[in-house]
C-alpha positions in Angstrom: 66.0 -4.9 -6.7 62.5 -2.9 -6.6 60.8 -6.1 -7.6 62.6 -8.4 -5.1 61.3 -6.0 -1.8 58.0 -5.5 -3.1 57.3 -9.5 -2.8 59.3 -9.2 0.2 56.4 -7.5 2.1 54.1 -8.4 0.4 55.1 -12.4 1.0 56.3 -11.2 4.9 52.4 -9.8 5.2 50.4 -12.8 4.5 52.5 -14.4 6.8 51.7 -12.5 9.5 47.9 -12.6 8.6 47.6 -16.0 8.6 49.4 -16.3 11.5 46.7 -14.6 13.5 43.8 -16.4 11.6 45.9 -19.4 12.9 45.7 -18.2 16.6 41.7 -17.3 16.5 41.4 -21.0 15.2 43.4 -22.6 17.7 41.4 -20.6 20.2 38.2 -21.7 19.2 39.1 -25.3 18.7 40.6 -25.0 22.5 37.1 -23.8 24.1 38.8 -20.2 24.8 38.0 -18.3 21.7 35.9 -15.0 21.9 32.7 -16.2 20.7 30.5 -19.0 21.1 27.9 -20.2 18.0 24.8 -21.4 19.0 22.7 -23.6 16.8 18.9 -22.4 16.1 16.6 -25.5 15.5 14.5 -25.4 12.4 11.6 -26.9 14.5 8.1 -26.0 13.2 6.2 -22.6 14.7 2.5 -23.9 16.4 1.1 -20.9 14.5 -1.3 -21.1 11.8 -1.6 -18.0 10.0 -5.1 -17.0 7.8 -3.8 -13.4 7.4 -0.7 -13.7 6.3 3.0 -15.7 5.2 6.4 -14.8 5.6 7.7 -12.7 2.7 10.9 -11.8 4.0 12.7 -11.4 7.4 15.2 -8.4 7.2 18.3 -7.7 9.5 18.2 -3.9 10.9 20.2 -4.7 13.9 23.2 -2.2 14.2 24.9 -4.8 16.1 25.7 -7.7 13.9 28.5 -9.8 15.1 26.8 -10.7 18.0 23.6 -11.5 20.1 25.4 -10.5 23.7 27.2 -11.4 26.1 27.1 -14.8 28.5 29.4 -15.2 31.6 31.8 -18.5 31.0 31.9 -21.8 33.4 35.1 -20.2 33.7 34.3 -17.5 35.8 35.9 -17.8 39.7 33.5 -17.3 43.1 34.6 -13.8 44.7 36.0 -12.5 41.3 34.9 -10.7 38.4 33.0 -12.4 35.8 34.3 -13.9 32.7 32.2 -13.1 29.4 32.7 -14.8 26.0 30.2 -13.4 23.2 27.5 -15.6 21.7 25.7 -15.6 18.4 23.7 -17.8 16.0 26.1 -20.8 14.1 24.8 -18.8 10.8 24.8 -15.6 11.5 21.3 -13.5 10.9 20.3 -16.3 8.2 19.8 -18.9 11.3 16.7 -16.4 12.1 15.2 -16.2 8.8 15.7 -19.8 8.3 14.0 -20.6 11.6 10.7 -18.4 11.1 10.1 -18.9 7.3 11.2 -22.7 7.6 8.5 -22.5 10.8 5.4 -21.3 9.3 3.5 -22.5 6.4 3.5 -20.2 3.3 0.5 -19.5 1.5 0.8 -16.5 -1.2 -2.6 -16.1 -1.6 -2.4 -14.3 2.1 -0.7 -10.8 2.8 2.9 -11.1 2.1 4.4 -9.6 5.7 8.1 -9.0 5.8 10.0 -8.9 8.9 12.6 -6.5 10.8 14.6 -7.3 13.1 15.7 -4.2 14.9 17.6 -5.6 18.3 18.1 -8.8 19.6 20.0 -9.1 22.9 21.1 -11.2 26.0 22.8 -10.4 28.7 23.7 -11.9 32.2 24.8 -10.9 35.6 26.0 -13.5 38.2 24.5 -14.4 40.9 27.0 -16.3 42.9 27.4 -20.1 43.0 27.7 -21.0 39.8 24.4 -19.2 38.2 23.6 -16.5 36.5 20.5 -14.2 36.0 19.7 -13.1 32.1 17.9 -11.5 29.9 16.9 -12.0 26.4 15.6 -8.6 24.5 13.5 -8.6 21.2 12.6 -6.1 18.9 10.6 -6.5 15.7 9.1 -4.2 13.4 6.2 -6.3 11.0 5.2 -4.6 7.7 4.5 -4.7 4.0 7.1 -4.2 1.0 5.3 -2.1 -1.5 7.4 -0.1 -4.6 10.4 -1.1 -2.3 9.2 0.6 0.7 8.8 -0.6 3.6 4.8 -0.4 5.0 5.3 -0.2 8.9 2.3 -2.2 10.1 2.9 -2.7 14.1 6.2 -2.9 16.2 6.6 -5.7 18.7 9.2 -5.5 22.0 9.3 -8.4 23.7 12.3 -10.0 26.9 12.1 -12.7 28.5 14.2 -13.3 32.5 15.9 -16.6 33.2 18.2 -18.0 35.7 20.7 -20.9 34.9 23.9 -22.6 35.7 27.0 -21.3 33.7 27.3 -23.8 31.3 27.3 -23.6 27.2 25.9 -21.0 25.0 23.3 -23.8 23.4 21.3 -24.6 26.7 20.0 -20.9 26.1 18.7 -22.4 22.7 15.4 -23.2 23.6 14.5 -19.7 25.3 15.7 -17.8 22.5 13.4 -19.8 20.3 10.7 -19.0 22.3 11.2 -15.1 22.7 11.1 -15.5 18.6 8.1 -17.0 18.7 6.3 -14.8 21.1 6.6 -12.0 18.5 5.3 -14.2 15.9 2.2 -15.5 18.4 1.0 -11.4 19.1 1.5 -10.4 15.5 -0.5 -13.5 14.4 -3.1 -12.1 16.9 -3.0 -8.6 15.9 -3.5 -9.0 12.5 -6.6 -11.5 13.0 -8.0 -8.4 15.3 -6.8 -5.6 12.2 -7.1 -7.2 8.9 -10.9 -6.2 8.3 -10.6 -2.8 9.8 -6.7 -1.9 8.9 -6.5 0.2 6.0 -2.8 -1.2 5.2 -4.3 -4.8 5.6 -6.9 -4.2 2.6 -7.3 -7.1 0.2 -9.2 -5.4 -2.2 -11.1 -2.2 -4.2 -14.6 -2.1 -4.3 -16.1 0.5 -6.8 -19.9 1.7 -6.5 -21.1 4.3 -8.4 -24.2 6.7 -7.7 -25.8 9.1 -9.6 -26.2 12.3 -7.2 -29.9 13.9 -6.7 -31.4 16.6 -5.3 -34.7 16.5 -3.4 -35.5 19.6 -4.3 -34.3 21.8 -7.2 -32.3 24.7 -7.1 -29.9 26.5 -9.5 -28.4 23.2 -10.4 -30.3 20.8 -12.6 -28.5 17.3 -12.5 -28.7 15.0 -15.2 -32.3 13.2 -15.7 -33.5 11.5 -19.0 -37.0 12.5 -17.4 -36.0 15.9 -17.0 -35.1 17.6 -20.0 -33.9 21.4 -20.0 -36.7 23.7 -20.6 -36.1 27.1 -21.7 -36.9 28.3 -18.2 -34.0 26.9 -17.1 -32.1 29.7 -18.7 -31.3 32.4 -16.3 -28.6 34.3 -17.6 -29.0 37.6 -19.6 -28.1 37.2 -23.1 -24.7 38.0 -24.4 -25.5 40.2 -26.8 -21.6 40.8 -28.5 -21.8 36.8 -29.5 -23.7 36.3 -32.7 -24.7 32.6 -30.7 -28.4 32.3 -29.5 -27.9 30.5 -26.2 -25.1 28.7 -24.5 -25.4 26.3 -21.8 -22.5 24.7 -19.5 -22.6 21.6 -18.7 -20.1 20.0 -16.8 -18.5 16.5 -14.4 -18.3 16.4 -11.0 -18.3 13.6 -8.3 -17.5 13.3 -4.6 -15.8 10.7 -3.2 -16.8 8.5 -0.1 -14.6 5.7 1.5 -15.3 2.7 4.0 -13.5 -0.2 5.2 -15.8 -3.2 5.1 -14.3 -6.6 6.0 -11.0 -5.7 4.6 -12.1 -4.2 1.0 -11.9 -0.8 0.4 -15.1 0.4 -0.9 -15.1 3.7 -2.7 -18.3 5.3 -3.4 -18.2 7.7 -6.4 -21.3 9.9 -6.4 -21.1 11.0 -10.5 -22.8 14.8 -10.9 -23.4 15.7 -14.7 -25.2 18.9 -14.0 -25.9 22.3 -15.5 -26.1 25.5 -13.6 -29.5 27.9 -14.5 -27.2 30.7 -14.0 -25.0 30.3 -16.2 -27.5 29.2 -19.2 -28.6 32.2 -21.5 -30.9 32.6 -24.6 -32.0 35.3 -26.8 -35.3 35.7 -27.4 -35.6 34.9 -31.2 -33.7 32.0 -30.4 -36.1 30.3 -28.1 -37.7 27.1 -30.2 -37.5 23.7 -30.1 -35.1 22.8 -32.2 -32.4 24.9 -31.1 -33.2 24.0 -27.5 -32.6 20.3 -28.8 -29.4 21.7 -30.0 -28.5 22.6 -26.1 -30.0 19.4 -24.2 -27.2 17.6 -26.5 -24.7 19.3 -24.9 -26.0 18.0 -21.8 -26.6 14.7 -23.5 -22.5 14.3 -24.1 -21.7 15.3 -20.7 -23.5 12.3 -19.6 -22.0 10.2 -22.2 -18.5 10.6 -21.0 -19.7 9.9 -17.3 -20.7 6.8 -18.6 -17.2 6.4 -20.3 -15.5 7.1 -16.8 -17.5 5.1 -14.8 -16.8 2.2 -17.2 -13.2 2.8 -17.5 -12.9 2.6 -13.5 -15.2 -0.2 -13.0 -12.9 -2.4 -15.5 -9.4 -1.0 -13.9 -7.8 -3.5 -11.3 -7.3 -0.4 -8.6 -4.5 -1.2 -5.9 -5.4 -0.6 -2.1 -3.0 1.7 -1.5 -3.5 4.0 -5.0 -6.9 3.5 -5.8 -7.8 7.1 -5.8 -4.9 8.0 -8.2 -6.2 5.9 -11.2 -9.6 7.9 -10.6 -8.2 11.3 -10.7 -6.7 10.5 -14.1 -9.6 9.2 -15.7 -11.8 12.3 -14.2 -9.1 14.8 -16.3 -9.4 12.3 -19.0 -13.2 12.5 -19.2 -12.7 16.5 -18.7 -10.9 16.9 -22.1 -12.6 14.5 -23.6 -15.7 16.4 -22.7 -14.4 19.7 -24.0 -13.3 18.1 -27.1 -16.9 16.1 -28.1 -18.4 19.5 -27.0 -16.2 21.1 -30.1 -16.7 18.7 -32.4 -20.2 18.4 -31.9 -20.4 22.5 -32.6 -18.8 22.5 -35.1 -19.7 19.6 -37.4 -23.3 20.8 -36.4 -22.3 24.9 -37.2 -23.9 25.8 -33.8 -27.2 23.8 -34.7 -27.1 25.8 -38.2 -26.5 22.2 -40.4 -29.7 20.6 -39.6 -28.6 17.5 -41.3 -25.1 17.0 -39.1 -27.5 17.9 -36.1 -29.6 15.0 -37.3 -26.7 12.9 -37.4 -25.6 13.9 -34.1 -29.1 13.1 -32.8 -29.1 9.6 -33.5 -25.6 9.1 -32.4 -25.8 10.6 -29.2 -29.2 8.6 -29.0 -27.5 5.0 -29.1 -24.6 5.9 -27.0 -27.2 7.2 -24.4 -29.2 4.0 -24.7 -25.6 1.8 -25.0 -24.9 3.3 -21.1 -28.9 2.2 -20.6 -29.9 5.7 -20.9 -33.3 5.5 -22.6 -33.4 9.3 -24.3 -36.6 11.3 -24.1 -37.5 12.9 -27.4 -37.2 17.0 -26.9 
């Protein structure tokens, strides 16, 4: 028995459902049904985009289910106004159909996406059988990039008309316009922005320099004509280390950017340099050969500049993270820096095995001349 009432409702429940959905479509079939569907034309956009295509055209209206409200043929002189809601025969997709069906698509340009944010008419009568109206637009035009959403510029367009009640589709026309007055001023901004707009950039342009000094001071940077000297070493002599002299060389670079018809050119001015005040050497130390010893130290540090610069120079860098690639290969070059500088002291024992200091003489020789570094003997 259980059983039985269960199908009962259940049976008694679709009845009633459909009974309704048989109501809505006998109103619509009738002329009196709640909302009217109005058929966009795919007709082509006169635009011609050199900046851009059509990626994507996103719905971000809160109102969905329809575009407004239009007073009905049906409404009496003296009384108040009947309304009937309108919307697109498809829905949102009769939009995105119209504007990517519209304009030509070539993916070698910027791939702009589209929101739609509000779109809205809505009419007031005037008496005699018209009506005044107004059409509202609001679009927000960016990029997609890692699935976010690049806000570029915002449009906010209406548009006033006056008609004769009559049939949701004689508003066609206007409709299709107010569309394509968004797509006319963002086709005109971003022929105006695209070589000055950072967000617009097409590509990375990477120039390195080499930083100089006009005059010395403290800092020497890197020269092959200007070797150290032992003048150069200002610091007093740590006398607890059983070393002779020490010198610290190290990387730096600053950074410069510029937007220059649409490529981002980053201008990396590399500093290998050693500060005098921070160099010491005792005074039996003070030859040649051990100061060969420190100018090798140097040597590397300008080897693995040469290493980073190469690195970056063959990276494809994005316009929107070029300067994260760079940072990584700076720390990179950093420890790899710190760990030739180890290796090099102690396969060489401090300068102490002449013939692994011979060895690391000619290497350090062709990798300098490999980066078109012609070494100076010392």
């Amino acid at each position: 028995m259980i059983m039985l009432k269960i199908k009962f409702y259940r049976y008694s429940f679709w009845i009633l459902i459909n009974a309704v959905i048989g109501v809505l479509m006998t109103g619509f079939k009738s002329g009196t049904s709640a909302i009217q569907l109005i058929e966009l034309q795919n007709k082509k956009i006169q635009i011609s985009p050199k900046e851009f295509f059509i990626a994507d055209v996103i719905d971000g209206r809160i109102d969905k289910l329809s575009i407004g409200r239009l007073i009905s043929p049906a409404t009496q002189a003296g009384k108040a106004p009947v309304y009937y809601n309108a919307n697109f025969k498809d829905g949102f997709a009769s939009i995105k159909s119209y504007i990517i069906n519209g304009l030509p698509v070539n993916k070698s340009l910027r791939p702009v996406v589209i929101r739609i944010k509000a779109f809205k008419v809505e009419e007031t009568p005037l008496g005699t059988g018209r009506v005044n109206g107004q059409i509202s637009l609001s679009v927000a035009f960016g990029l997609i990039r890692d699935d976010d959403f690049i806000h570029l510029v915002d449009y906010d367009g209406s548009a006033v008309y006056q008609r004769k009640t009559g049939t949701a589709q004689d508003l066609e026309p206007i409709w299709r316009s107010t569309i394509n007055n968004s797509l006319t001023y963002f086709n005109n901004w971003i022929n105006m922005q695209a070589d000055y707009n950072i967000n617009l950039a097409k590509g990375v342009k990477v120039i390195f320099t080499d930083y100089k000094e006009k005059e010395e001071g403290d800092t020497i940077y890197y020269n092959v004509n200007r070797p150290l000297k032992w003048t150069d070493f200002k610091d007093k002599p740590q006398i607890s280390t059983k070393f002779g002299a020490a010198v610290f060389a190290s990387l730096g670079y600053t950074e410069e950017v510029k937007l220059i018809k649409g490529i981002v050119n980053v201008k990396i001015n590399l500093k290998v340099y050693v500060p005098k005040s921070a160099c010491w050497v005792k005074d039996n130390t003070a030859d040649d050969y051990a100061l060969n010893h420190e100018q090798r130290h140097f040597d590397i540090v300008k080897i693995i500049a040469g290493r980073f610069k190469q690195r970056i120079l063959t990276e494809k860098l994005s316009t929107y993270n070029y300067d994260g690639p760079i940072n990584v290969a700076y720390f990179d070059a950093l420890r790899e820096i710190d760990k030739m500088q180890k290796q090099y002291d102690g396969e060489t024992q401090h300068s102490i095995n002449t013939y692994q200091q011979q060895i690391w003489n000619v290497k350090i020789d062709n990798e300098l001349e490999a980066l078109g570094v012609k070494p100076k003997n010392i």
